[in-house]
Backbone as CSV, one residue per row, in Angstrom:
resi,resn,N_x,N_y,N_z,CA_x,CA_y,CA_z,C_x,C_y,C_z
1,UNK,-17.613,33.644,-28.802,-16.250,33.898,-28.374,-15.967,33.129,-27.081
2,UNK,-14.796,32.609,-26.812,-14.387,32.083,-25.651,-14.501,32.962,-24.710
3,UNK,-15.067,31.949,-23.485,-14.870,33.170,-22.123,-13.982,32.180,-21.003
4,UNK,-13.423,32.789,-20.087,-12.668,32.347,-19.196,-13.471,31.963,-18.311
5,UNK,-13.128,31.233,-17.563,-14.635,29.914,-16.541,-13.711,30.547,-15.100
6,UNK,-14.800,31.466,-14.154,-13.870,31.925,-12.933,-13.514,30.692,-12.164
7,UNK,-12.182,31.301,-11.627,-11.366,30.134,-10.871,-11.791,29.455,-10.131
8,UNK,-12.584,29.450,-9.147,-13.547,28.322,-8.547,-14.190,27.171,-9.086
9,UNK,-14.601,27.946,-10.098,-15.440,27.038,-11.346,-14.652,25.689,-12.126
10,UNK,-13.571,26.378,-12.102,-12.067,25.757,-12.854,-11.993,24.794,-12.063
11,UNK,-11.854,24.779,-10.577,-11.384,24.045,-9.499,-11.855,22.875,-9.431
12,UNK,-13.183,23.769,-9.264,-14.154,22.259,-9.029,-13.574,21.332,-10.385
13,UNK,-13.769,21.630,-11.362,-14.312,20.598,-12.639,-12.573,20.038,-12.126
14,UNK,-11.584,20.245,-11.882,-10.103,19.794,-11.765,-10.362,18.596,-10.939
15,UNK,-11.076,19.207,-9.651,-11.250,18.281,-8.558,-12.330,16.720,-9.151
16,UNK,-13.162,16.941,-9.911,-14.176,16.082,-10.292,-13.675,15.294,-11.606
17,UNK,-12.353,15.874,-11.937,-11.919,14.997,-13.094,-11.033,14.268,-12.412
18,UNK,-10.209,14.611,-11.257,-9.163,13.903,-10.655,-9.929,12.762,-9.982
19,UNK,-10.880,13.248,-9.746,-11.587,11.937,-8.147,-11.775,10.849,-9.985
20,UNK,-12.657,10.883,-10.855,-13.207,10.124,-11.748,-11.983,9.104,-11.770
21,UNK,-10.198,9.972,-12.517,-9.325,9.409,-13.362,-9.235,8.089,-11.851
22,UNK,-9.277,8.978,-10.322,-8.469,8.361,-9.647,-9.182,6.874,-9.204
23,UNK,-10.583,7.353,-9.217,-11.506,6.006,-9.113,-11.454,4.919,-9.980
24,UNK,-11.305,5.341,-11.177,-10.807,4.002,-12.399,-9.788,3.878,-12.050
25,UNK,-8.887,4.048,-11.651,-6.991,3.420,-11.299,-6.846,2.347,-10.594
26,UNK,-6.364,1.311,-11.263,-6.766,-0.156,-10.850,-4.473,-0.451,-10.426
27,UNK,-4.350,-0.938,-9.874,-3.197,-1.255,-9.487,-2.265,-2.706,-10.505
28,UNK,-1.525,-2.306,-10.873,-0.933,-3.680,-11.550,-0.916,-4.912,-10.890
29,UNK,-1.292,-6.006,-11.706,-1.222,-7.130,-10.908,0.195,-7.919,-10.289
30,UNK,1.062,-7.677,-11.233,2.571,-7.789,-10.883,3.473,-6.854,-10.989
31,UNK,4.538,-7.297,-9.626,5.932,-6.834,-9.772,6.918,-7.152,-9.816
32,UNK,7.759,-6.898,-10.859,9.231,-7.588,-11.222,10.015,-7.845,-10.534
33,UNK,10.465,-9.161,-9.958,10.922,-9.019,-8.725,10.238,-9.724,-7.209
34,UNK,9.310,-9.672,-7.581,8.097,-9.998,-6.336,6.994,-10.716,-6.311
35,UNK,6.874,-11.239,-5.248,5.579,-12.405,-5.722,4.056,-11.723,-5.369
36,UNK,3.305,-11.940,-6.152,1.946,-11.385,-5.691,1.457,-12.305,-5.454
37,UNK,0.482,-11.793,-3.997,0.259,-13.012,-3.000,-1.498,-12.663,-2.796
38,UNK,-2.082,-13.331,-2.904,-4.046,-13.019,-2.249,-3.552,-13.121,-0.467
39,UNK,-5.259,-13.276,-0.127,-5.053,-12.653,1.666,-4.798,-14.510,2.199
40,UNK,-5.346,-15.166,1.514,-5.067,-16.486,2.326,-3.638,-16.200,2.461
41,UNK,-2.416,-16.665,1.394,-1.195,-16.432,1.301,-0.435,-15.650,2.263
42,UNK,-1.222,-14.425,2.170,-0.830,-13.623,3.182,-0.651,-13.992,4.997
43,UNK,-2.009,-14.237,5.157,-2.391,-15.428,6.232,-0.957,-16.522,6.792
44,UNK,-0.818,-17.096,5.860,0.409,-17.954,5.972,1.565,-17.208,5.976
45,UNK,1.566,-16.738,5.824,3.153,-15.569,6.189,2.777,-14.919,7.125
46,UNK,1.722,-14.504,7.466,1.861,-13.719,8.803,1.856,-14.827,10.077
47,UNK,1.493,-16.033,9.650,1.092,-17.239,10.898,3.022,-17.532,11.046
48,UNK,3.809,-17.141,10.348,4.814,-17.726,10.017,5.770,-16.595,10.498
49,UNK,5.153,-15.379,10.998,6.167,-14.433,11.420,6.601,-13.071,10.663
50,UNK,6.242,-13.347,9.224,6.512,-12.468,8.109,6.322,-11.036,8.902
51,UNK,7.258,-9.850,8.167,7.114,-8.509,8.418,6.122,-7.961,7.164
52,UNK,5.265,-7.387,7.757,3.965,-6.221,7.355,4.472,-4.985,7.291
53,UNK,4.230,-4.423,5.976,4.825,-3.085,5.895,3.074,-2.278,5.037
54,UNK,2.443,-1.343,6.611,1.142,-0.521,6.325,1.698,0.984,5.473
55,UNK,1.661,0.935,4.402,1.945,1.913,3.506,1.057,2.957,3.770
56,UNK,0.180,3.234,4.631,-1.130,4.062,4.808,-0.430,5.508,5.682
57,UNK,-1.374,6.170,5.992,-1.068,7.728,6.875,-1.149,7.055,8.111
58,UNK,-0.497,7.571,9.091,-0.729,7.523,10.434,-2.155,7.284,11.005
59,UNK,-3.364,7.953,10.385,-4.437,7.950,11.248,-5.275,6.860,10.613
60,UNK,-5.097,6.718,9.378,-5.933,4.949,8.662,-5.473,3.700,9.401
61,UNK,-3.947,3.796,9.872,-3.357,2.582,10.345,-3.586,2.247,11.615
62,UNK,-4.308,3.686,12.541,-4.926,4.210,13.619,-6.041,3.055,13.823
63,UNK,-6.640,3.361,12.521,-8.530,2.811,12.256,-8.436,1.364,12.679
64,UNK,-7.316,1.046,12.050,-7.023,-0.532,11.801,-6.020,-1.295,10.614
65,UNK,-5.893,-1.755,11.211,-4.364,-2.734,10.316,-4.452,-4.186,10.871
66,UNK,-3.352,-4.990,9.886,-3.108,-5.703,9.638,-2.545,-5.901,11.375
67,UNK,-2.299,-6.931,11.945,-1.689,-6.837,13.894,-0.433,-7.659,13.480
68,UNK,0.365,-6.152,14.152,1.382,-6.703,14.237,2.408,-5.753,12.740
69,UNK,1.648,-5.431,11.955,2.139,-4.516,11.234,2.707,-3.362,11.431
70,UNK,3.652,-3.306,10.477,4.410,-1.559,10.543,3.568,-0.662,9.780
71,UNK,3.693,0.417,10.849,3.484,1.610,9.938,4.886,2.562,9.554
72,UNK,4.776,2.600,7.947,5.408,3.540,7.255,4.544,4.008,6.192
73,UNK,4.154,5.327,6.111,3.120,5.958,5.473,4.206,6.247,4.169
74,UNK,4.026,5.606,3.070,4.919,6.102,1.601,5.098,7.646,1.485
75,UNK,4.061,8.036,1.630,4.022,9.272,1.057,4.782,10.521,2.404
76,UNK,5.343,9.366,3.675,6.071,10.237,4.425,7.265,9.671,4.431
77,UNK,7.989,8.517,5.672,9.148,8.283,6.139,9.604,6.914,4.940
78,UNK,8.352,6.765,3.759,9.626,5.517,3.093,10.779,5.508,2.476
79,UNK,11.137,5.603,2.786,13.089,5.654,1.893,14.014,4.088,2.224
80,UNK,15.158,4.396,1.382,15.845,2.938,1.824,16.220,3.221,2.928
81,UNK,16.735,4.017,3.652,17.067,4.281,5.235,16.725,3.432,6.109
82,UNK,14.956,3.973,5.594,14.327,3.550,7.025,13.448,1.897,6.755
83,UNK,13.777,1.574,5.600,13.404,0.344,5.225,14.838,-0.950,5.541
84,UNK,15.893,-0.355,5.180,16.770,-1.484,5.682,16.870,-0.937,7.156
85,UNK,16.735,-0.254,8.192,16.574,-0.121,9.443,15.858,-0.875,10.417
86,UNK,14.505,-1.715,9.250,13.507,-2.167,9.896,13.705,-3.495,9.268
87,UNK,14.427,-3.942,8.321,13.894,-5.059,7.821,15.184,-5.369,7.099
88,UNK,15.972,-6.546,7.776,17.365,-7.300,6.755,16.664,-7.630,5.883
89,UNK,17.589,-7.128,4.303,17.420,-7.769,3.012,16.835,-9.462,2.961
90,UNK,17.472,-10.130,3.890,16.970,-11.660,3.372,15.934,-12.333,4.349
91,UNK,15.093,-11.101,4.931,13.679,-11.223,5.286,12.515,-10.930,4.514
92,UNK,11.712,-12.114,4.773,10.384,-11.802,3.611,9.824,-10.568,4.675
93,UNK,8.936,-9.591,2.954,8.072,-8.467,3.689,7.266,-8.324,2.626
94,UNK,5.748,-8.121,3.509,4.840,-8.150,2.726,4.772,-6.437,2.781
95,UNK,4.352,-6.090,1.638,3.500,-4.415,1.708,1.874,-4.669,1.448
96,UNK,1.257,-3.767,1.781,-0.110,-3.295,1.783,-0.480,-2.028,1.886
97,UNK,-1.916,-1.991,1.592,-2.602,-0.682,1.336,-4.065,-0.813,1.025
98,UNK,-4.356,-0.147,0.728,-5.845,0.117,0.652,-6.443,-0.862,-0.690
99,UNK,-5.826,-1.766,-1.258,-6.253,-2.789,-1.787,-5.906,-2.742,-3.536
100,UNK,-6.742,-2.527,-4.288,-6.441,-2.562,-6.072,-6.562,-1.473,-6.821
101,UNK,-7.522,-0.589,-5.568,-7.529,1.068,-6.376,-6.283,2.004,-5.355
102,UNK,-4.907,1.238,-5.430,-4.068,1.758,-4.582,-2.916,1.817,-5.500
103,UNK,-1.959,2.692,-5.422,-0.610,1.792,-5.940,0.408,2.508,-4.805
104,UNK,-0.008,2.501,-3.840,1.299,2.836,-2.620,1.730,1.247,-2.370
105,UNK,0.948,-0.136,-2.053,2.096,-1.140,-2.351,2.753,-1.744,-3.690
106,UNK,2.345,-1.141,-4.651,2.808,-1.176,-5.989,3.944,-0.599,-5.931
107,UNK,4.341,0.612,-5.887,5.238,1.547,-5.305,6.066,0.932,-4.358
108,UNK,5.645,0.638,-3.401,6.881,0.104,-2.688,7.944,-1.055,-2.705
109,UNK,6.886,-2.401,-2.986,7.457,-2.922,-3.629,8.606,-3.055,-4.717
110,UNK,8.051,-1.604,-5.998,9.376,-1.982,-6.952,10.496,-1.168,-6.112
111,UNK,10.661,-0.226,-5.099,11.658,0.327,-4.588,12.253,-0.960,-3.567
112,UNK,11.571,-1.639,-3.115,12.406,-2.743,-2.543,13.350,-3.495,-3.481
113,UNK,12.370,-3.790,-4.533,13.197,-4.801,-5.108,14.702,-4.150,-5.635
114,UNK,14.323,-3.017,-6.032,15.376,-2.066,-6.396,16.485,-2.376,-5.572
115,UNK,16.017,-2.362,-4.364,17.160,-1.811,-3.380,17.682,-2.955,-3.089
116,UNK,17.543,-3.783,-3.394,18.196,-5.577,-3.209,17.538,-6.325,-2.488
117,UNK,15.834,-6.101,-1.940,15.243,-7.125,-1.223,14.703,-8.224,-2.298
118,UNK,15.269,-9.573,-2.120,14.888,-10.794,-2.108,13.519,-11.288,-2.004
119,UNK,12.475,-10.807,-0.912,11.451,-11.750,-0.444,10.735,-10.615,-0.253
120,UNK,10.432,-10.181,-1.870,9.142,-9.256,-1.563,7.661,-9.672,-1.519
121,UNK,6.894,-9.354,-1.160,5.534,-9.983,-1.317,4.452,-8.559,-1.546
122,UNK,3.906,-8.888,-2.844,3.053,-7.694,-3.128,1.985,-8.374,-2.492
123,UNK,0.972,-7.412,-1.538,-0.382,-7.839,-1.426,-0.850,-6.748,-1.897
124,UNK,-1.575,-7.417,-2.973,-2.088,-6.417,-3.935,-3.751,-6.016,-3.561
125,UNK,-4.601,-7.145,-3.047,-5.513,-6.757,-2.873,-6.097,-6.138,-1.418
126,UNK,-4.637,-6.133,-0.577,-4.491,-5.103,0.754,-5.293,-5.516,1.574
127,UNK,-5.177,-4.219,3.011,-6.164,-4.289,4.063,-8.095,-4.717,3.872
128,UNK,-8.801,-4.164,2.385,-9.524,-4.433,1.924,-10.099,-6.398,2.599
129,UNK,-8.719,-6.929,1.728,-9.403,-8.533,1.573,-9.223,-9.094,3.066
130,UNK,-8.175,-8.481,3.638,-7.718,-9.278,4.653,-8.731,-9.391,5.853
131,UNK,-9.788,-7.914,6.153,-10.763,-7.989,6.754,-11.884,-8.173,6.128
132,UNK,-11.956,-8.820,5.000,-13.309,-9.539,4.108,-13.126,-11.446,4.583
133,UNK,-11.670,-11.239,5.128,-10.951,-12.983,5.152,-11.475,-13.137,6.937
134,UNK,-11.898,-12.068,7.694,-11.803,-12.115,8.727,-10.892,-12.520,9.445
135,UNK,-9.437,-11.951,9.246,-8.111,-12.397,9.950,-7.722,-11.309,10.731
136,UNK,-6.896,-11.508,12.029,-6.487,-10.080,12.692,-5.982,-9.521,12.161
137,UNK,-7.183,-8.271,12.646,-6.906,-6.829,12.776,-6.553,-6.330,14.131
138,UNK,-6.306,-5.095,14.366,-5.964,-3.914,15.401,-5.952,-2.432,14.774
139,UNK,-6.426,-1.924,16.263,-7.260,-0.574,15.954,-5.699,0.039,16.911
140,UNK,-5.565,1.219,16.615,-4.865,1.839,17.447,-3.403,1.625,17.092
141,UNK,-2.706,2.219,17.913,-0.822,2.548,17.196,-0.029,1.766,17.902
């Protein structure tokens, strides 16, 4: 006969199926709308002035970022508000994140393009490559 698995028990196995699904979750390589760019590319837009948009929490962007980058954590203040506040439509902007097992610059991206930005730039393979490229970073806010 079936028995009911006590709620703790339940939890865990929830928690250990979510980490698995979330560890295989690979990020799309394109977005409609937007150019996907590697870290050299990136490199050249930032030597060039480009706006950095750190999709991360407050305290990762803390650890280290991209220099010279914004922080807007997706999962707090991104909206169109505060995105055309920071950035005219017919300025290039790159997004980033934690690299290919991410989709917060996946995510942002298609809401830009949505919203009428022109010169999106997915960096898809994120903060990850850019300090594998050894290019500036900064620690702190």
């Amino acid at each position: 006969m079936f028995r009911l698995l006590p709620i703790s028990i339940f939890a865990v196995v929830l928690l250990c199926l979510g980490s698995a699904v979330q560890a295989q979750m690979i990020s799309p390589e394109h977005v409609e709308g937007a150019e996907t760019i590697n870290a050299a590319q990136a490199k050249a837009l930032f030597d060039q002035g480009a706006v950095f948009i750190d999709l991360r929490p407050q305290e990762d962007f803390a650890k280290g970022h991209i220099a010279a980058a914004i922080n807007i954590n997706i999962a707090g203040a991104f909206n169109r508000n505060m995105i055309e506040k920071k950035i005219p439509k017919d300025q290039t902007v790159i997004f980033y994140c934690y690299g290919v097992h991410c989709l917060r610059s996946y995510t942002a991206c298609v809401r830009a393009v949505s919203w009428g930005y022109q010169k999106v730039k997915y960096f898809r393979d994120g903060l990850p490559a850019w300090i594998a490229a050894d290019y500036p970073v900064r620690s702190g806010i």
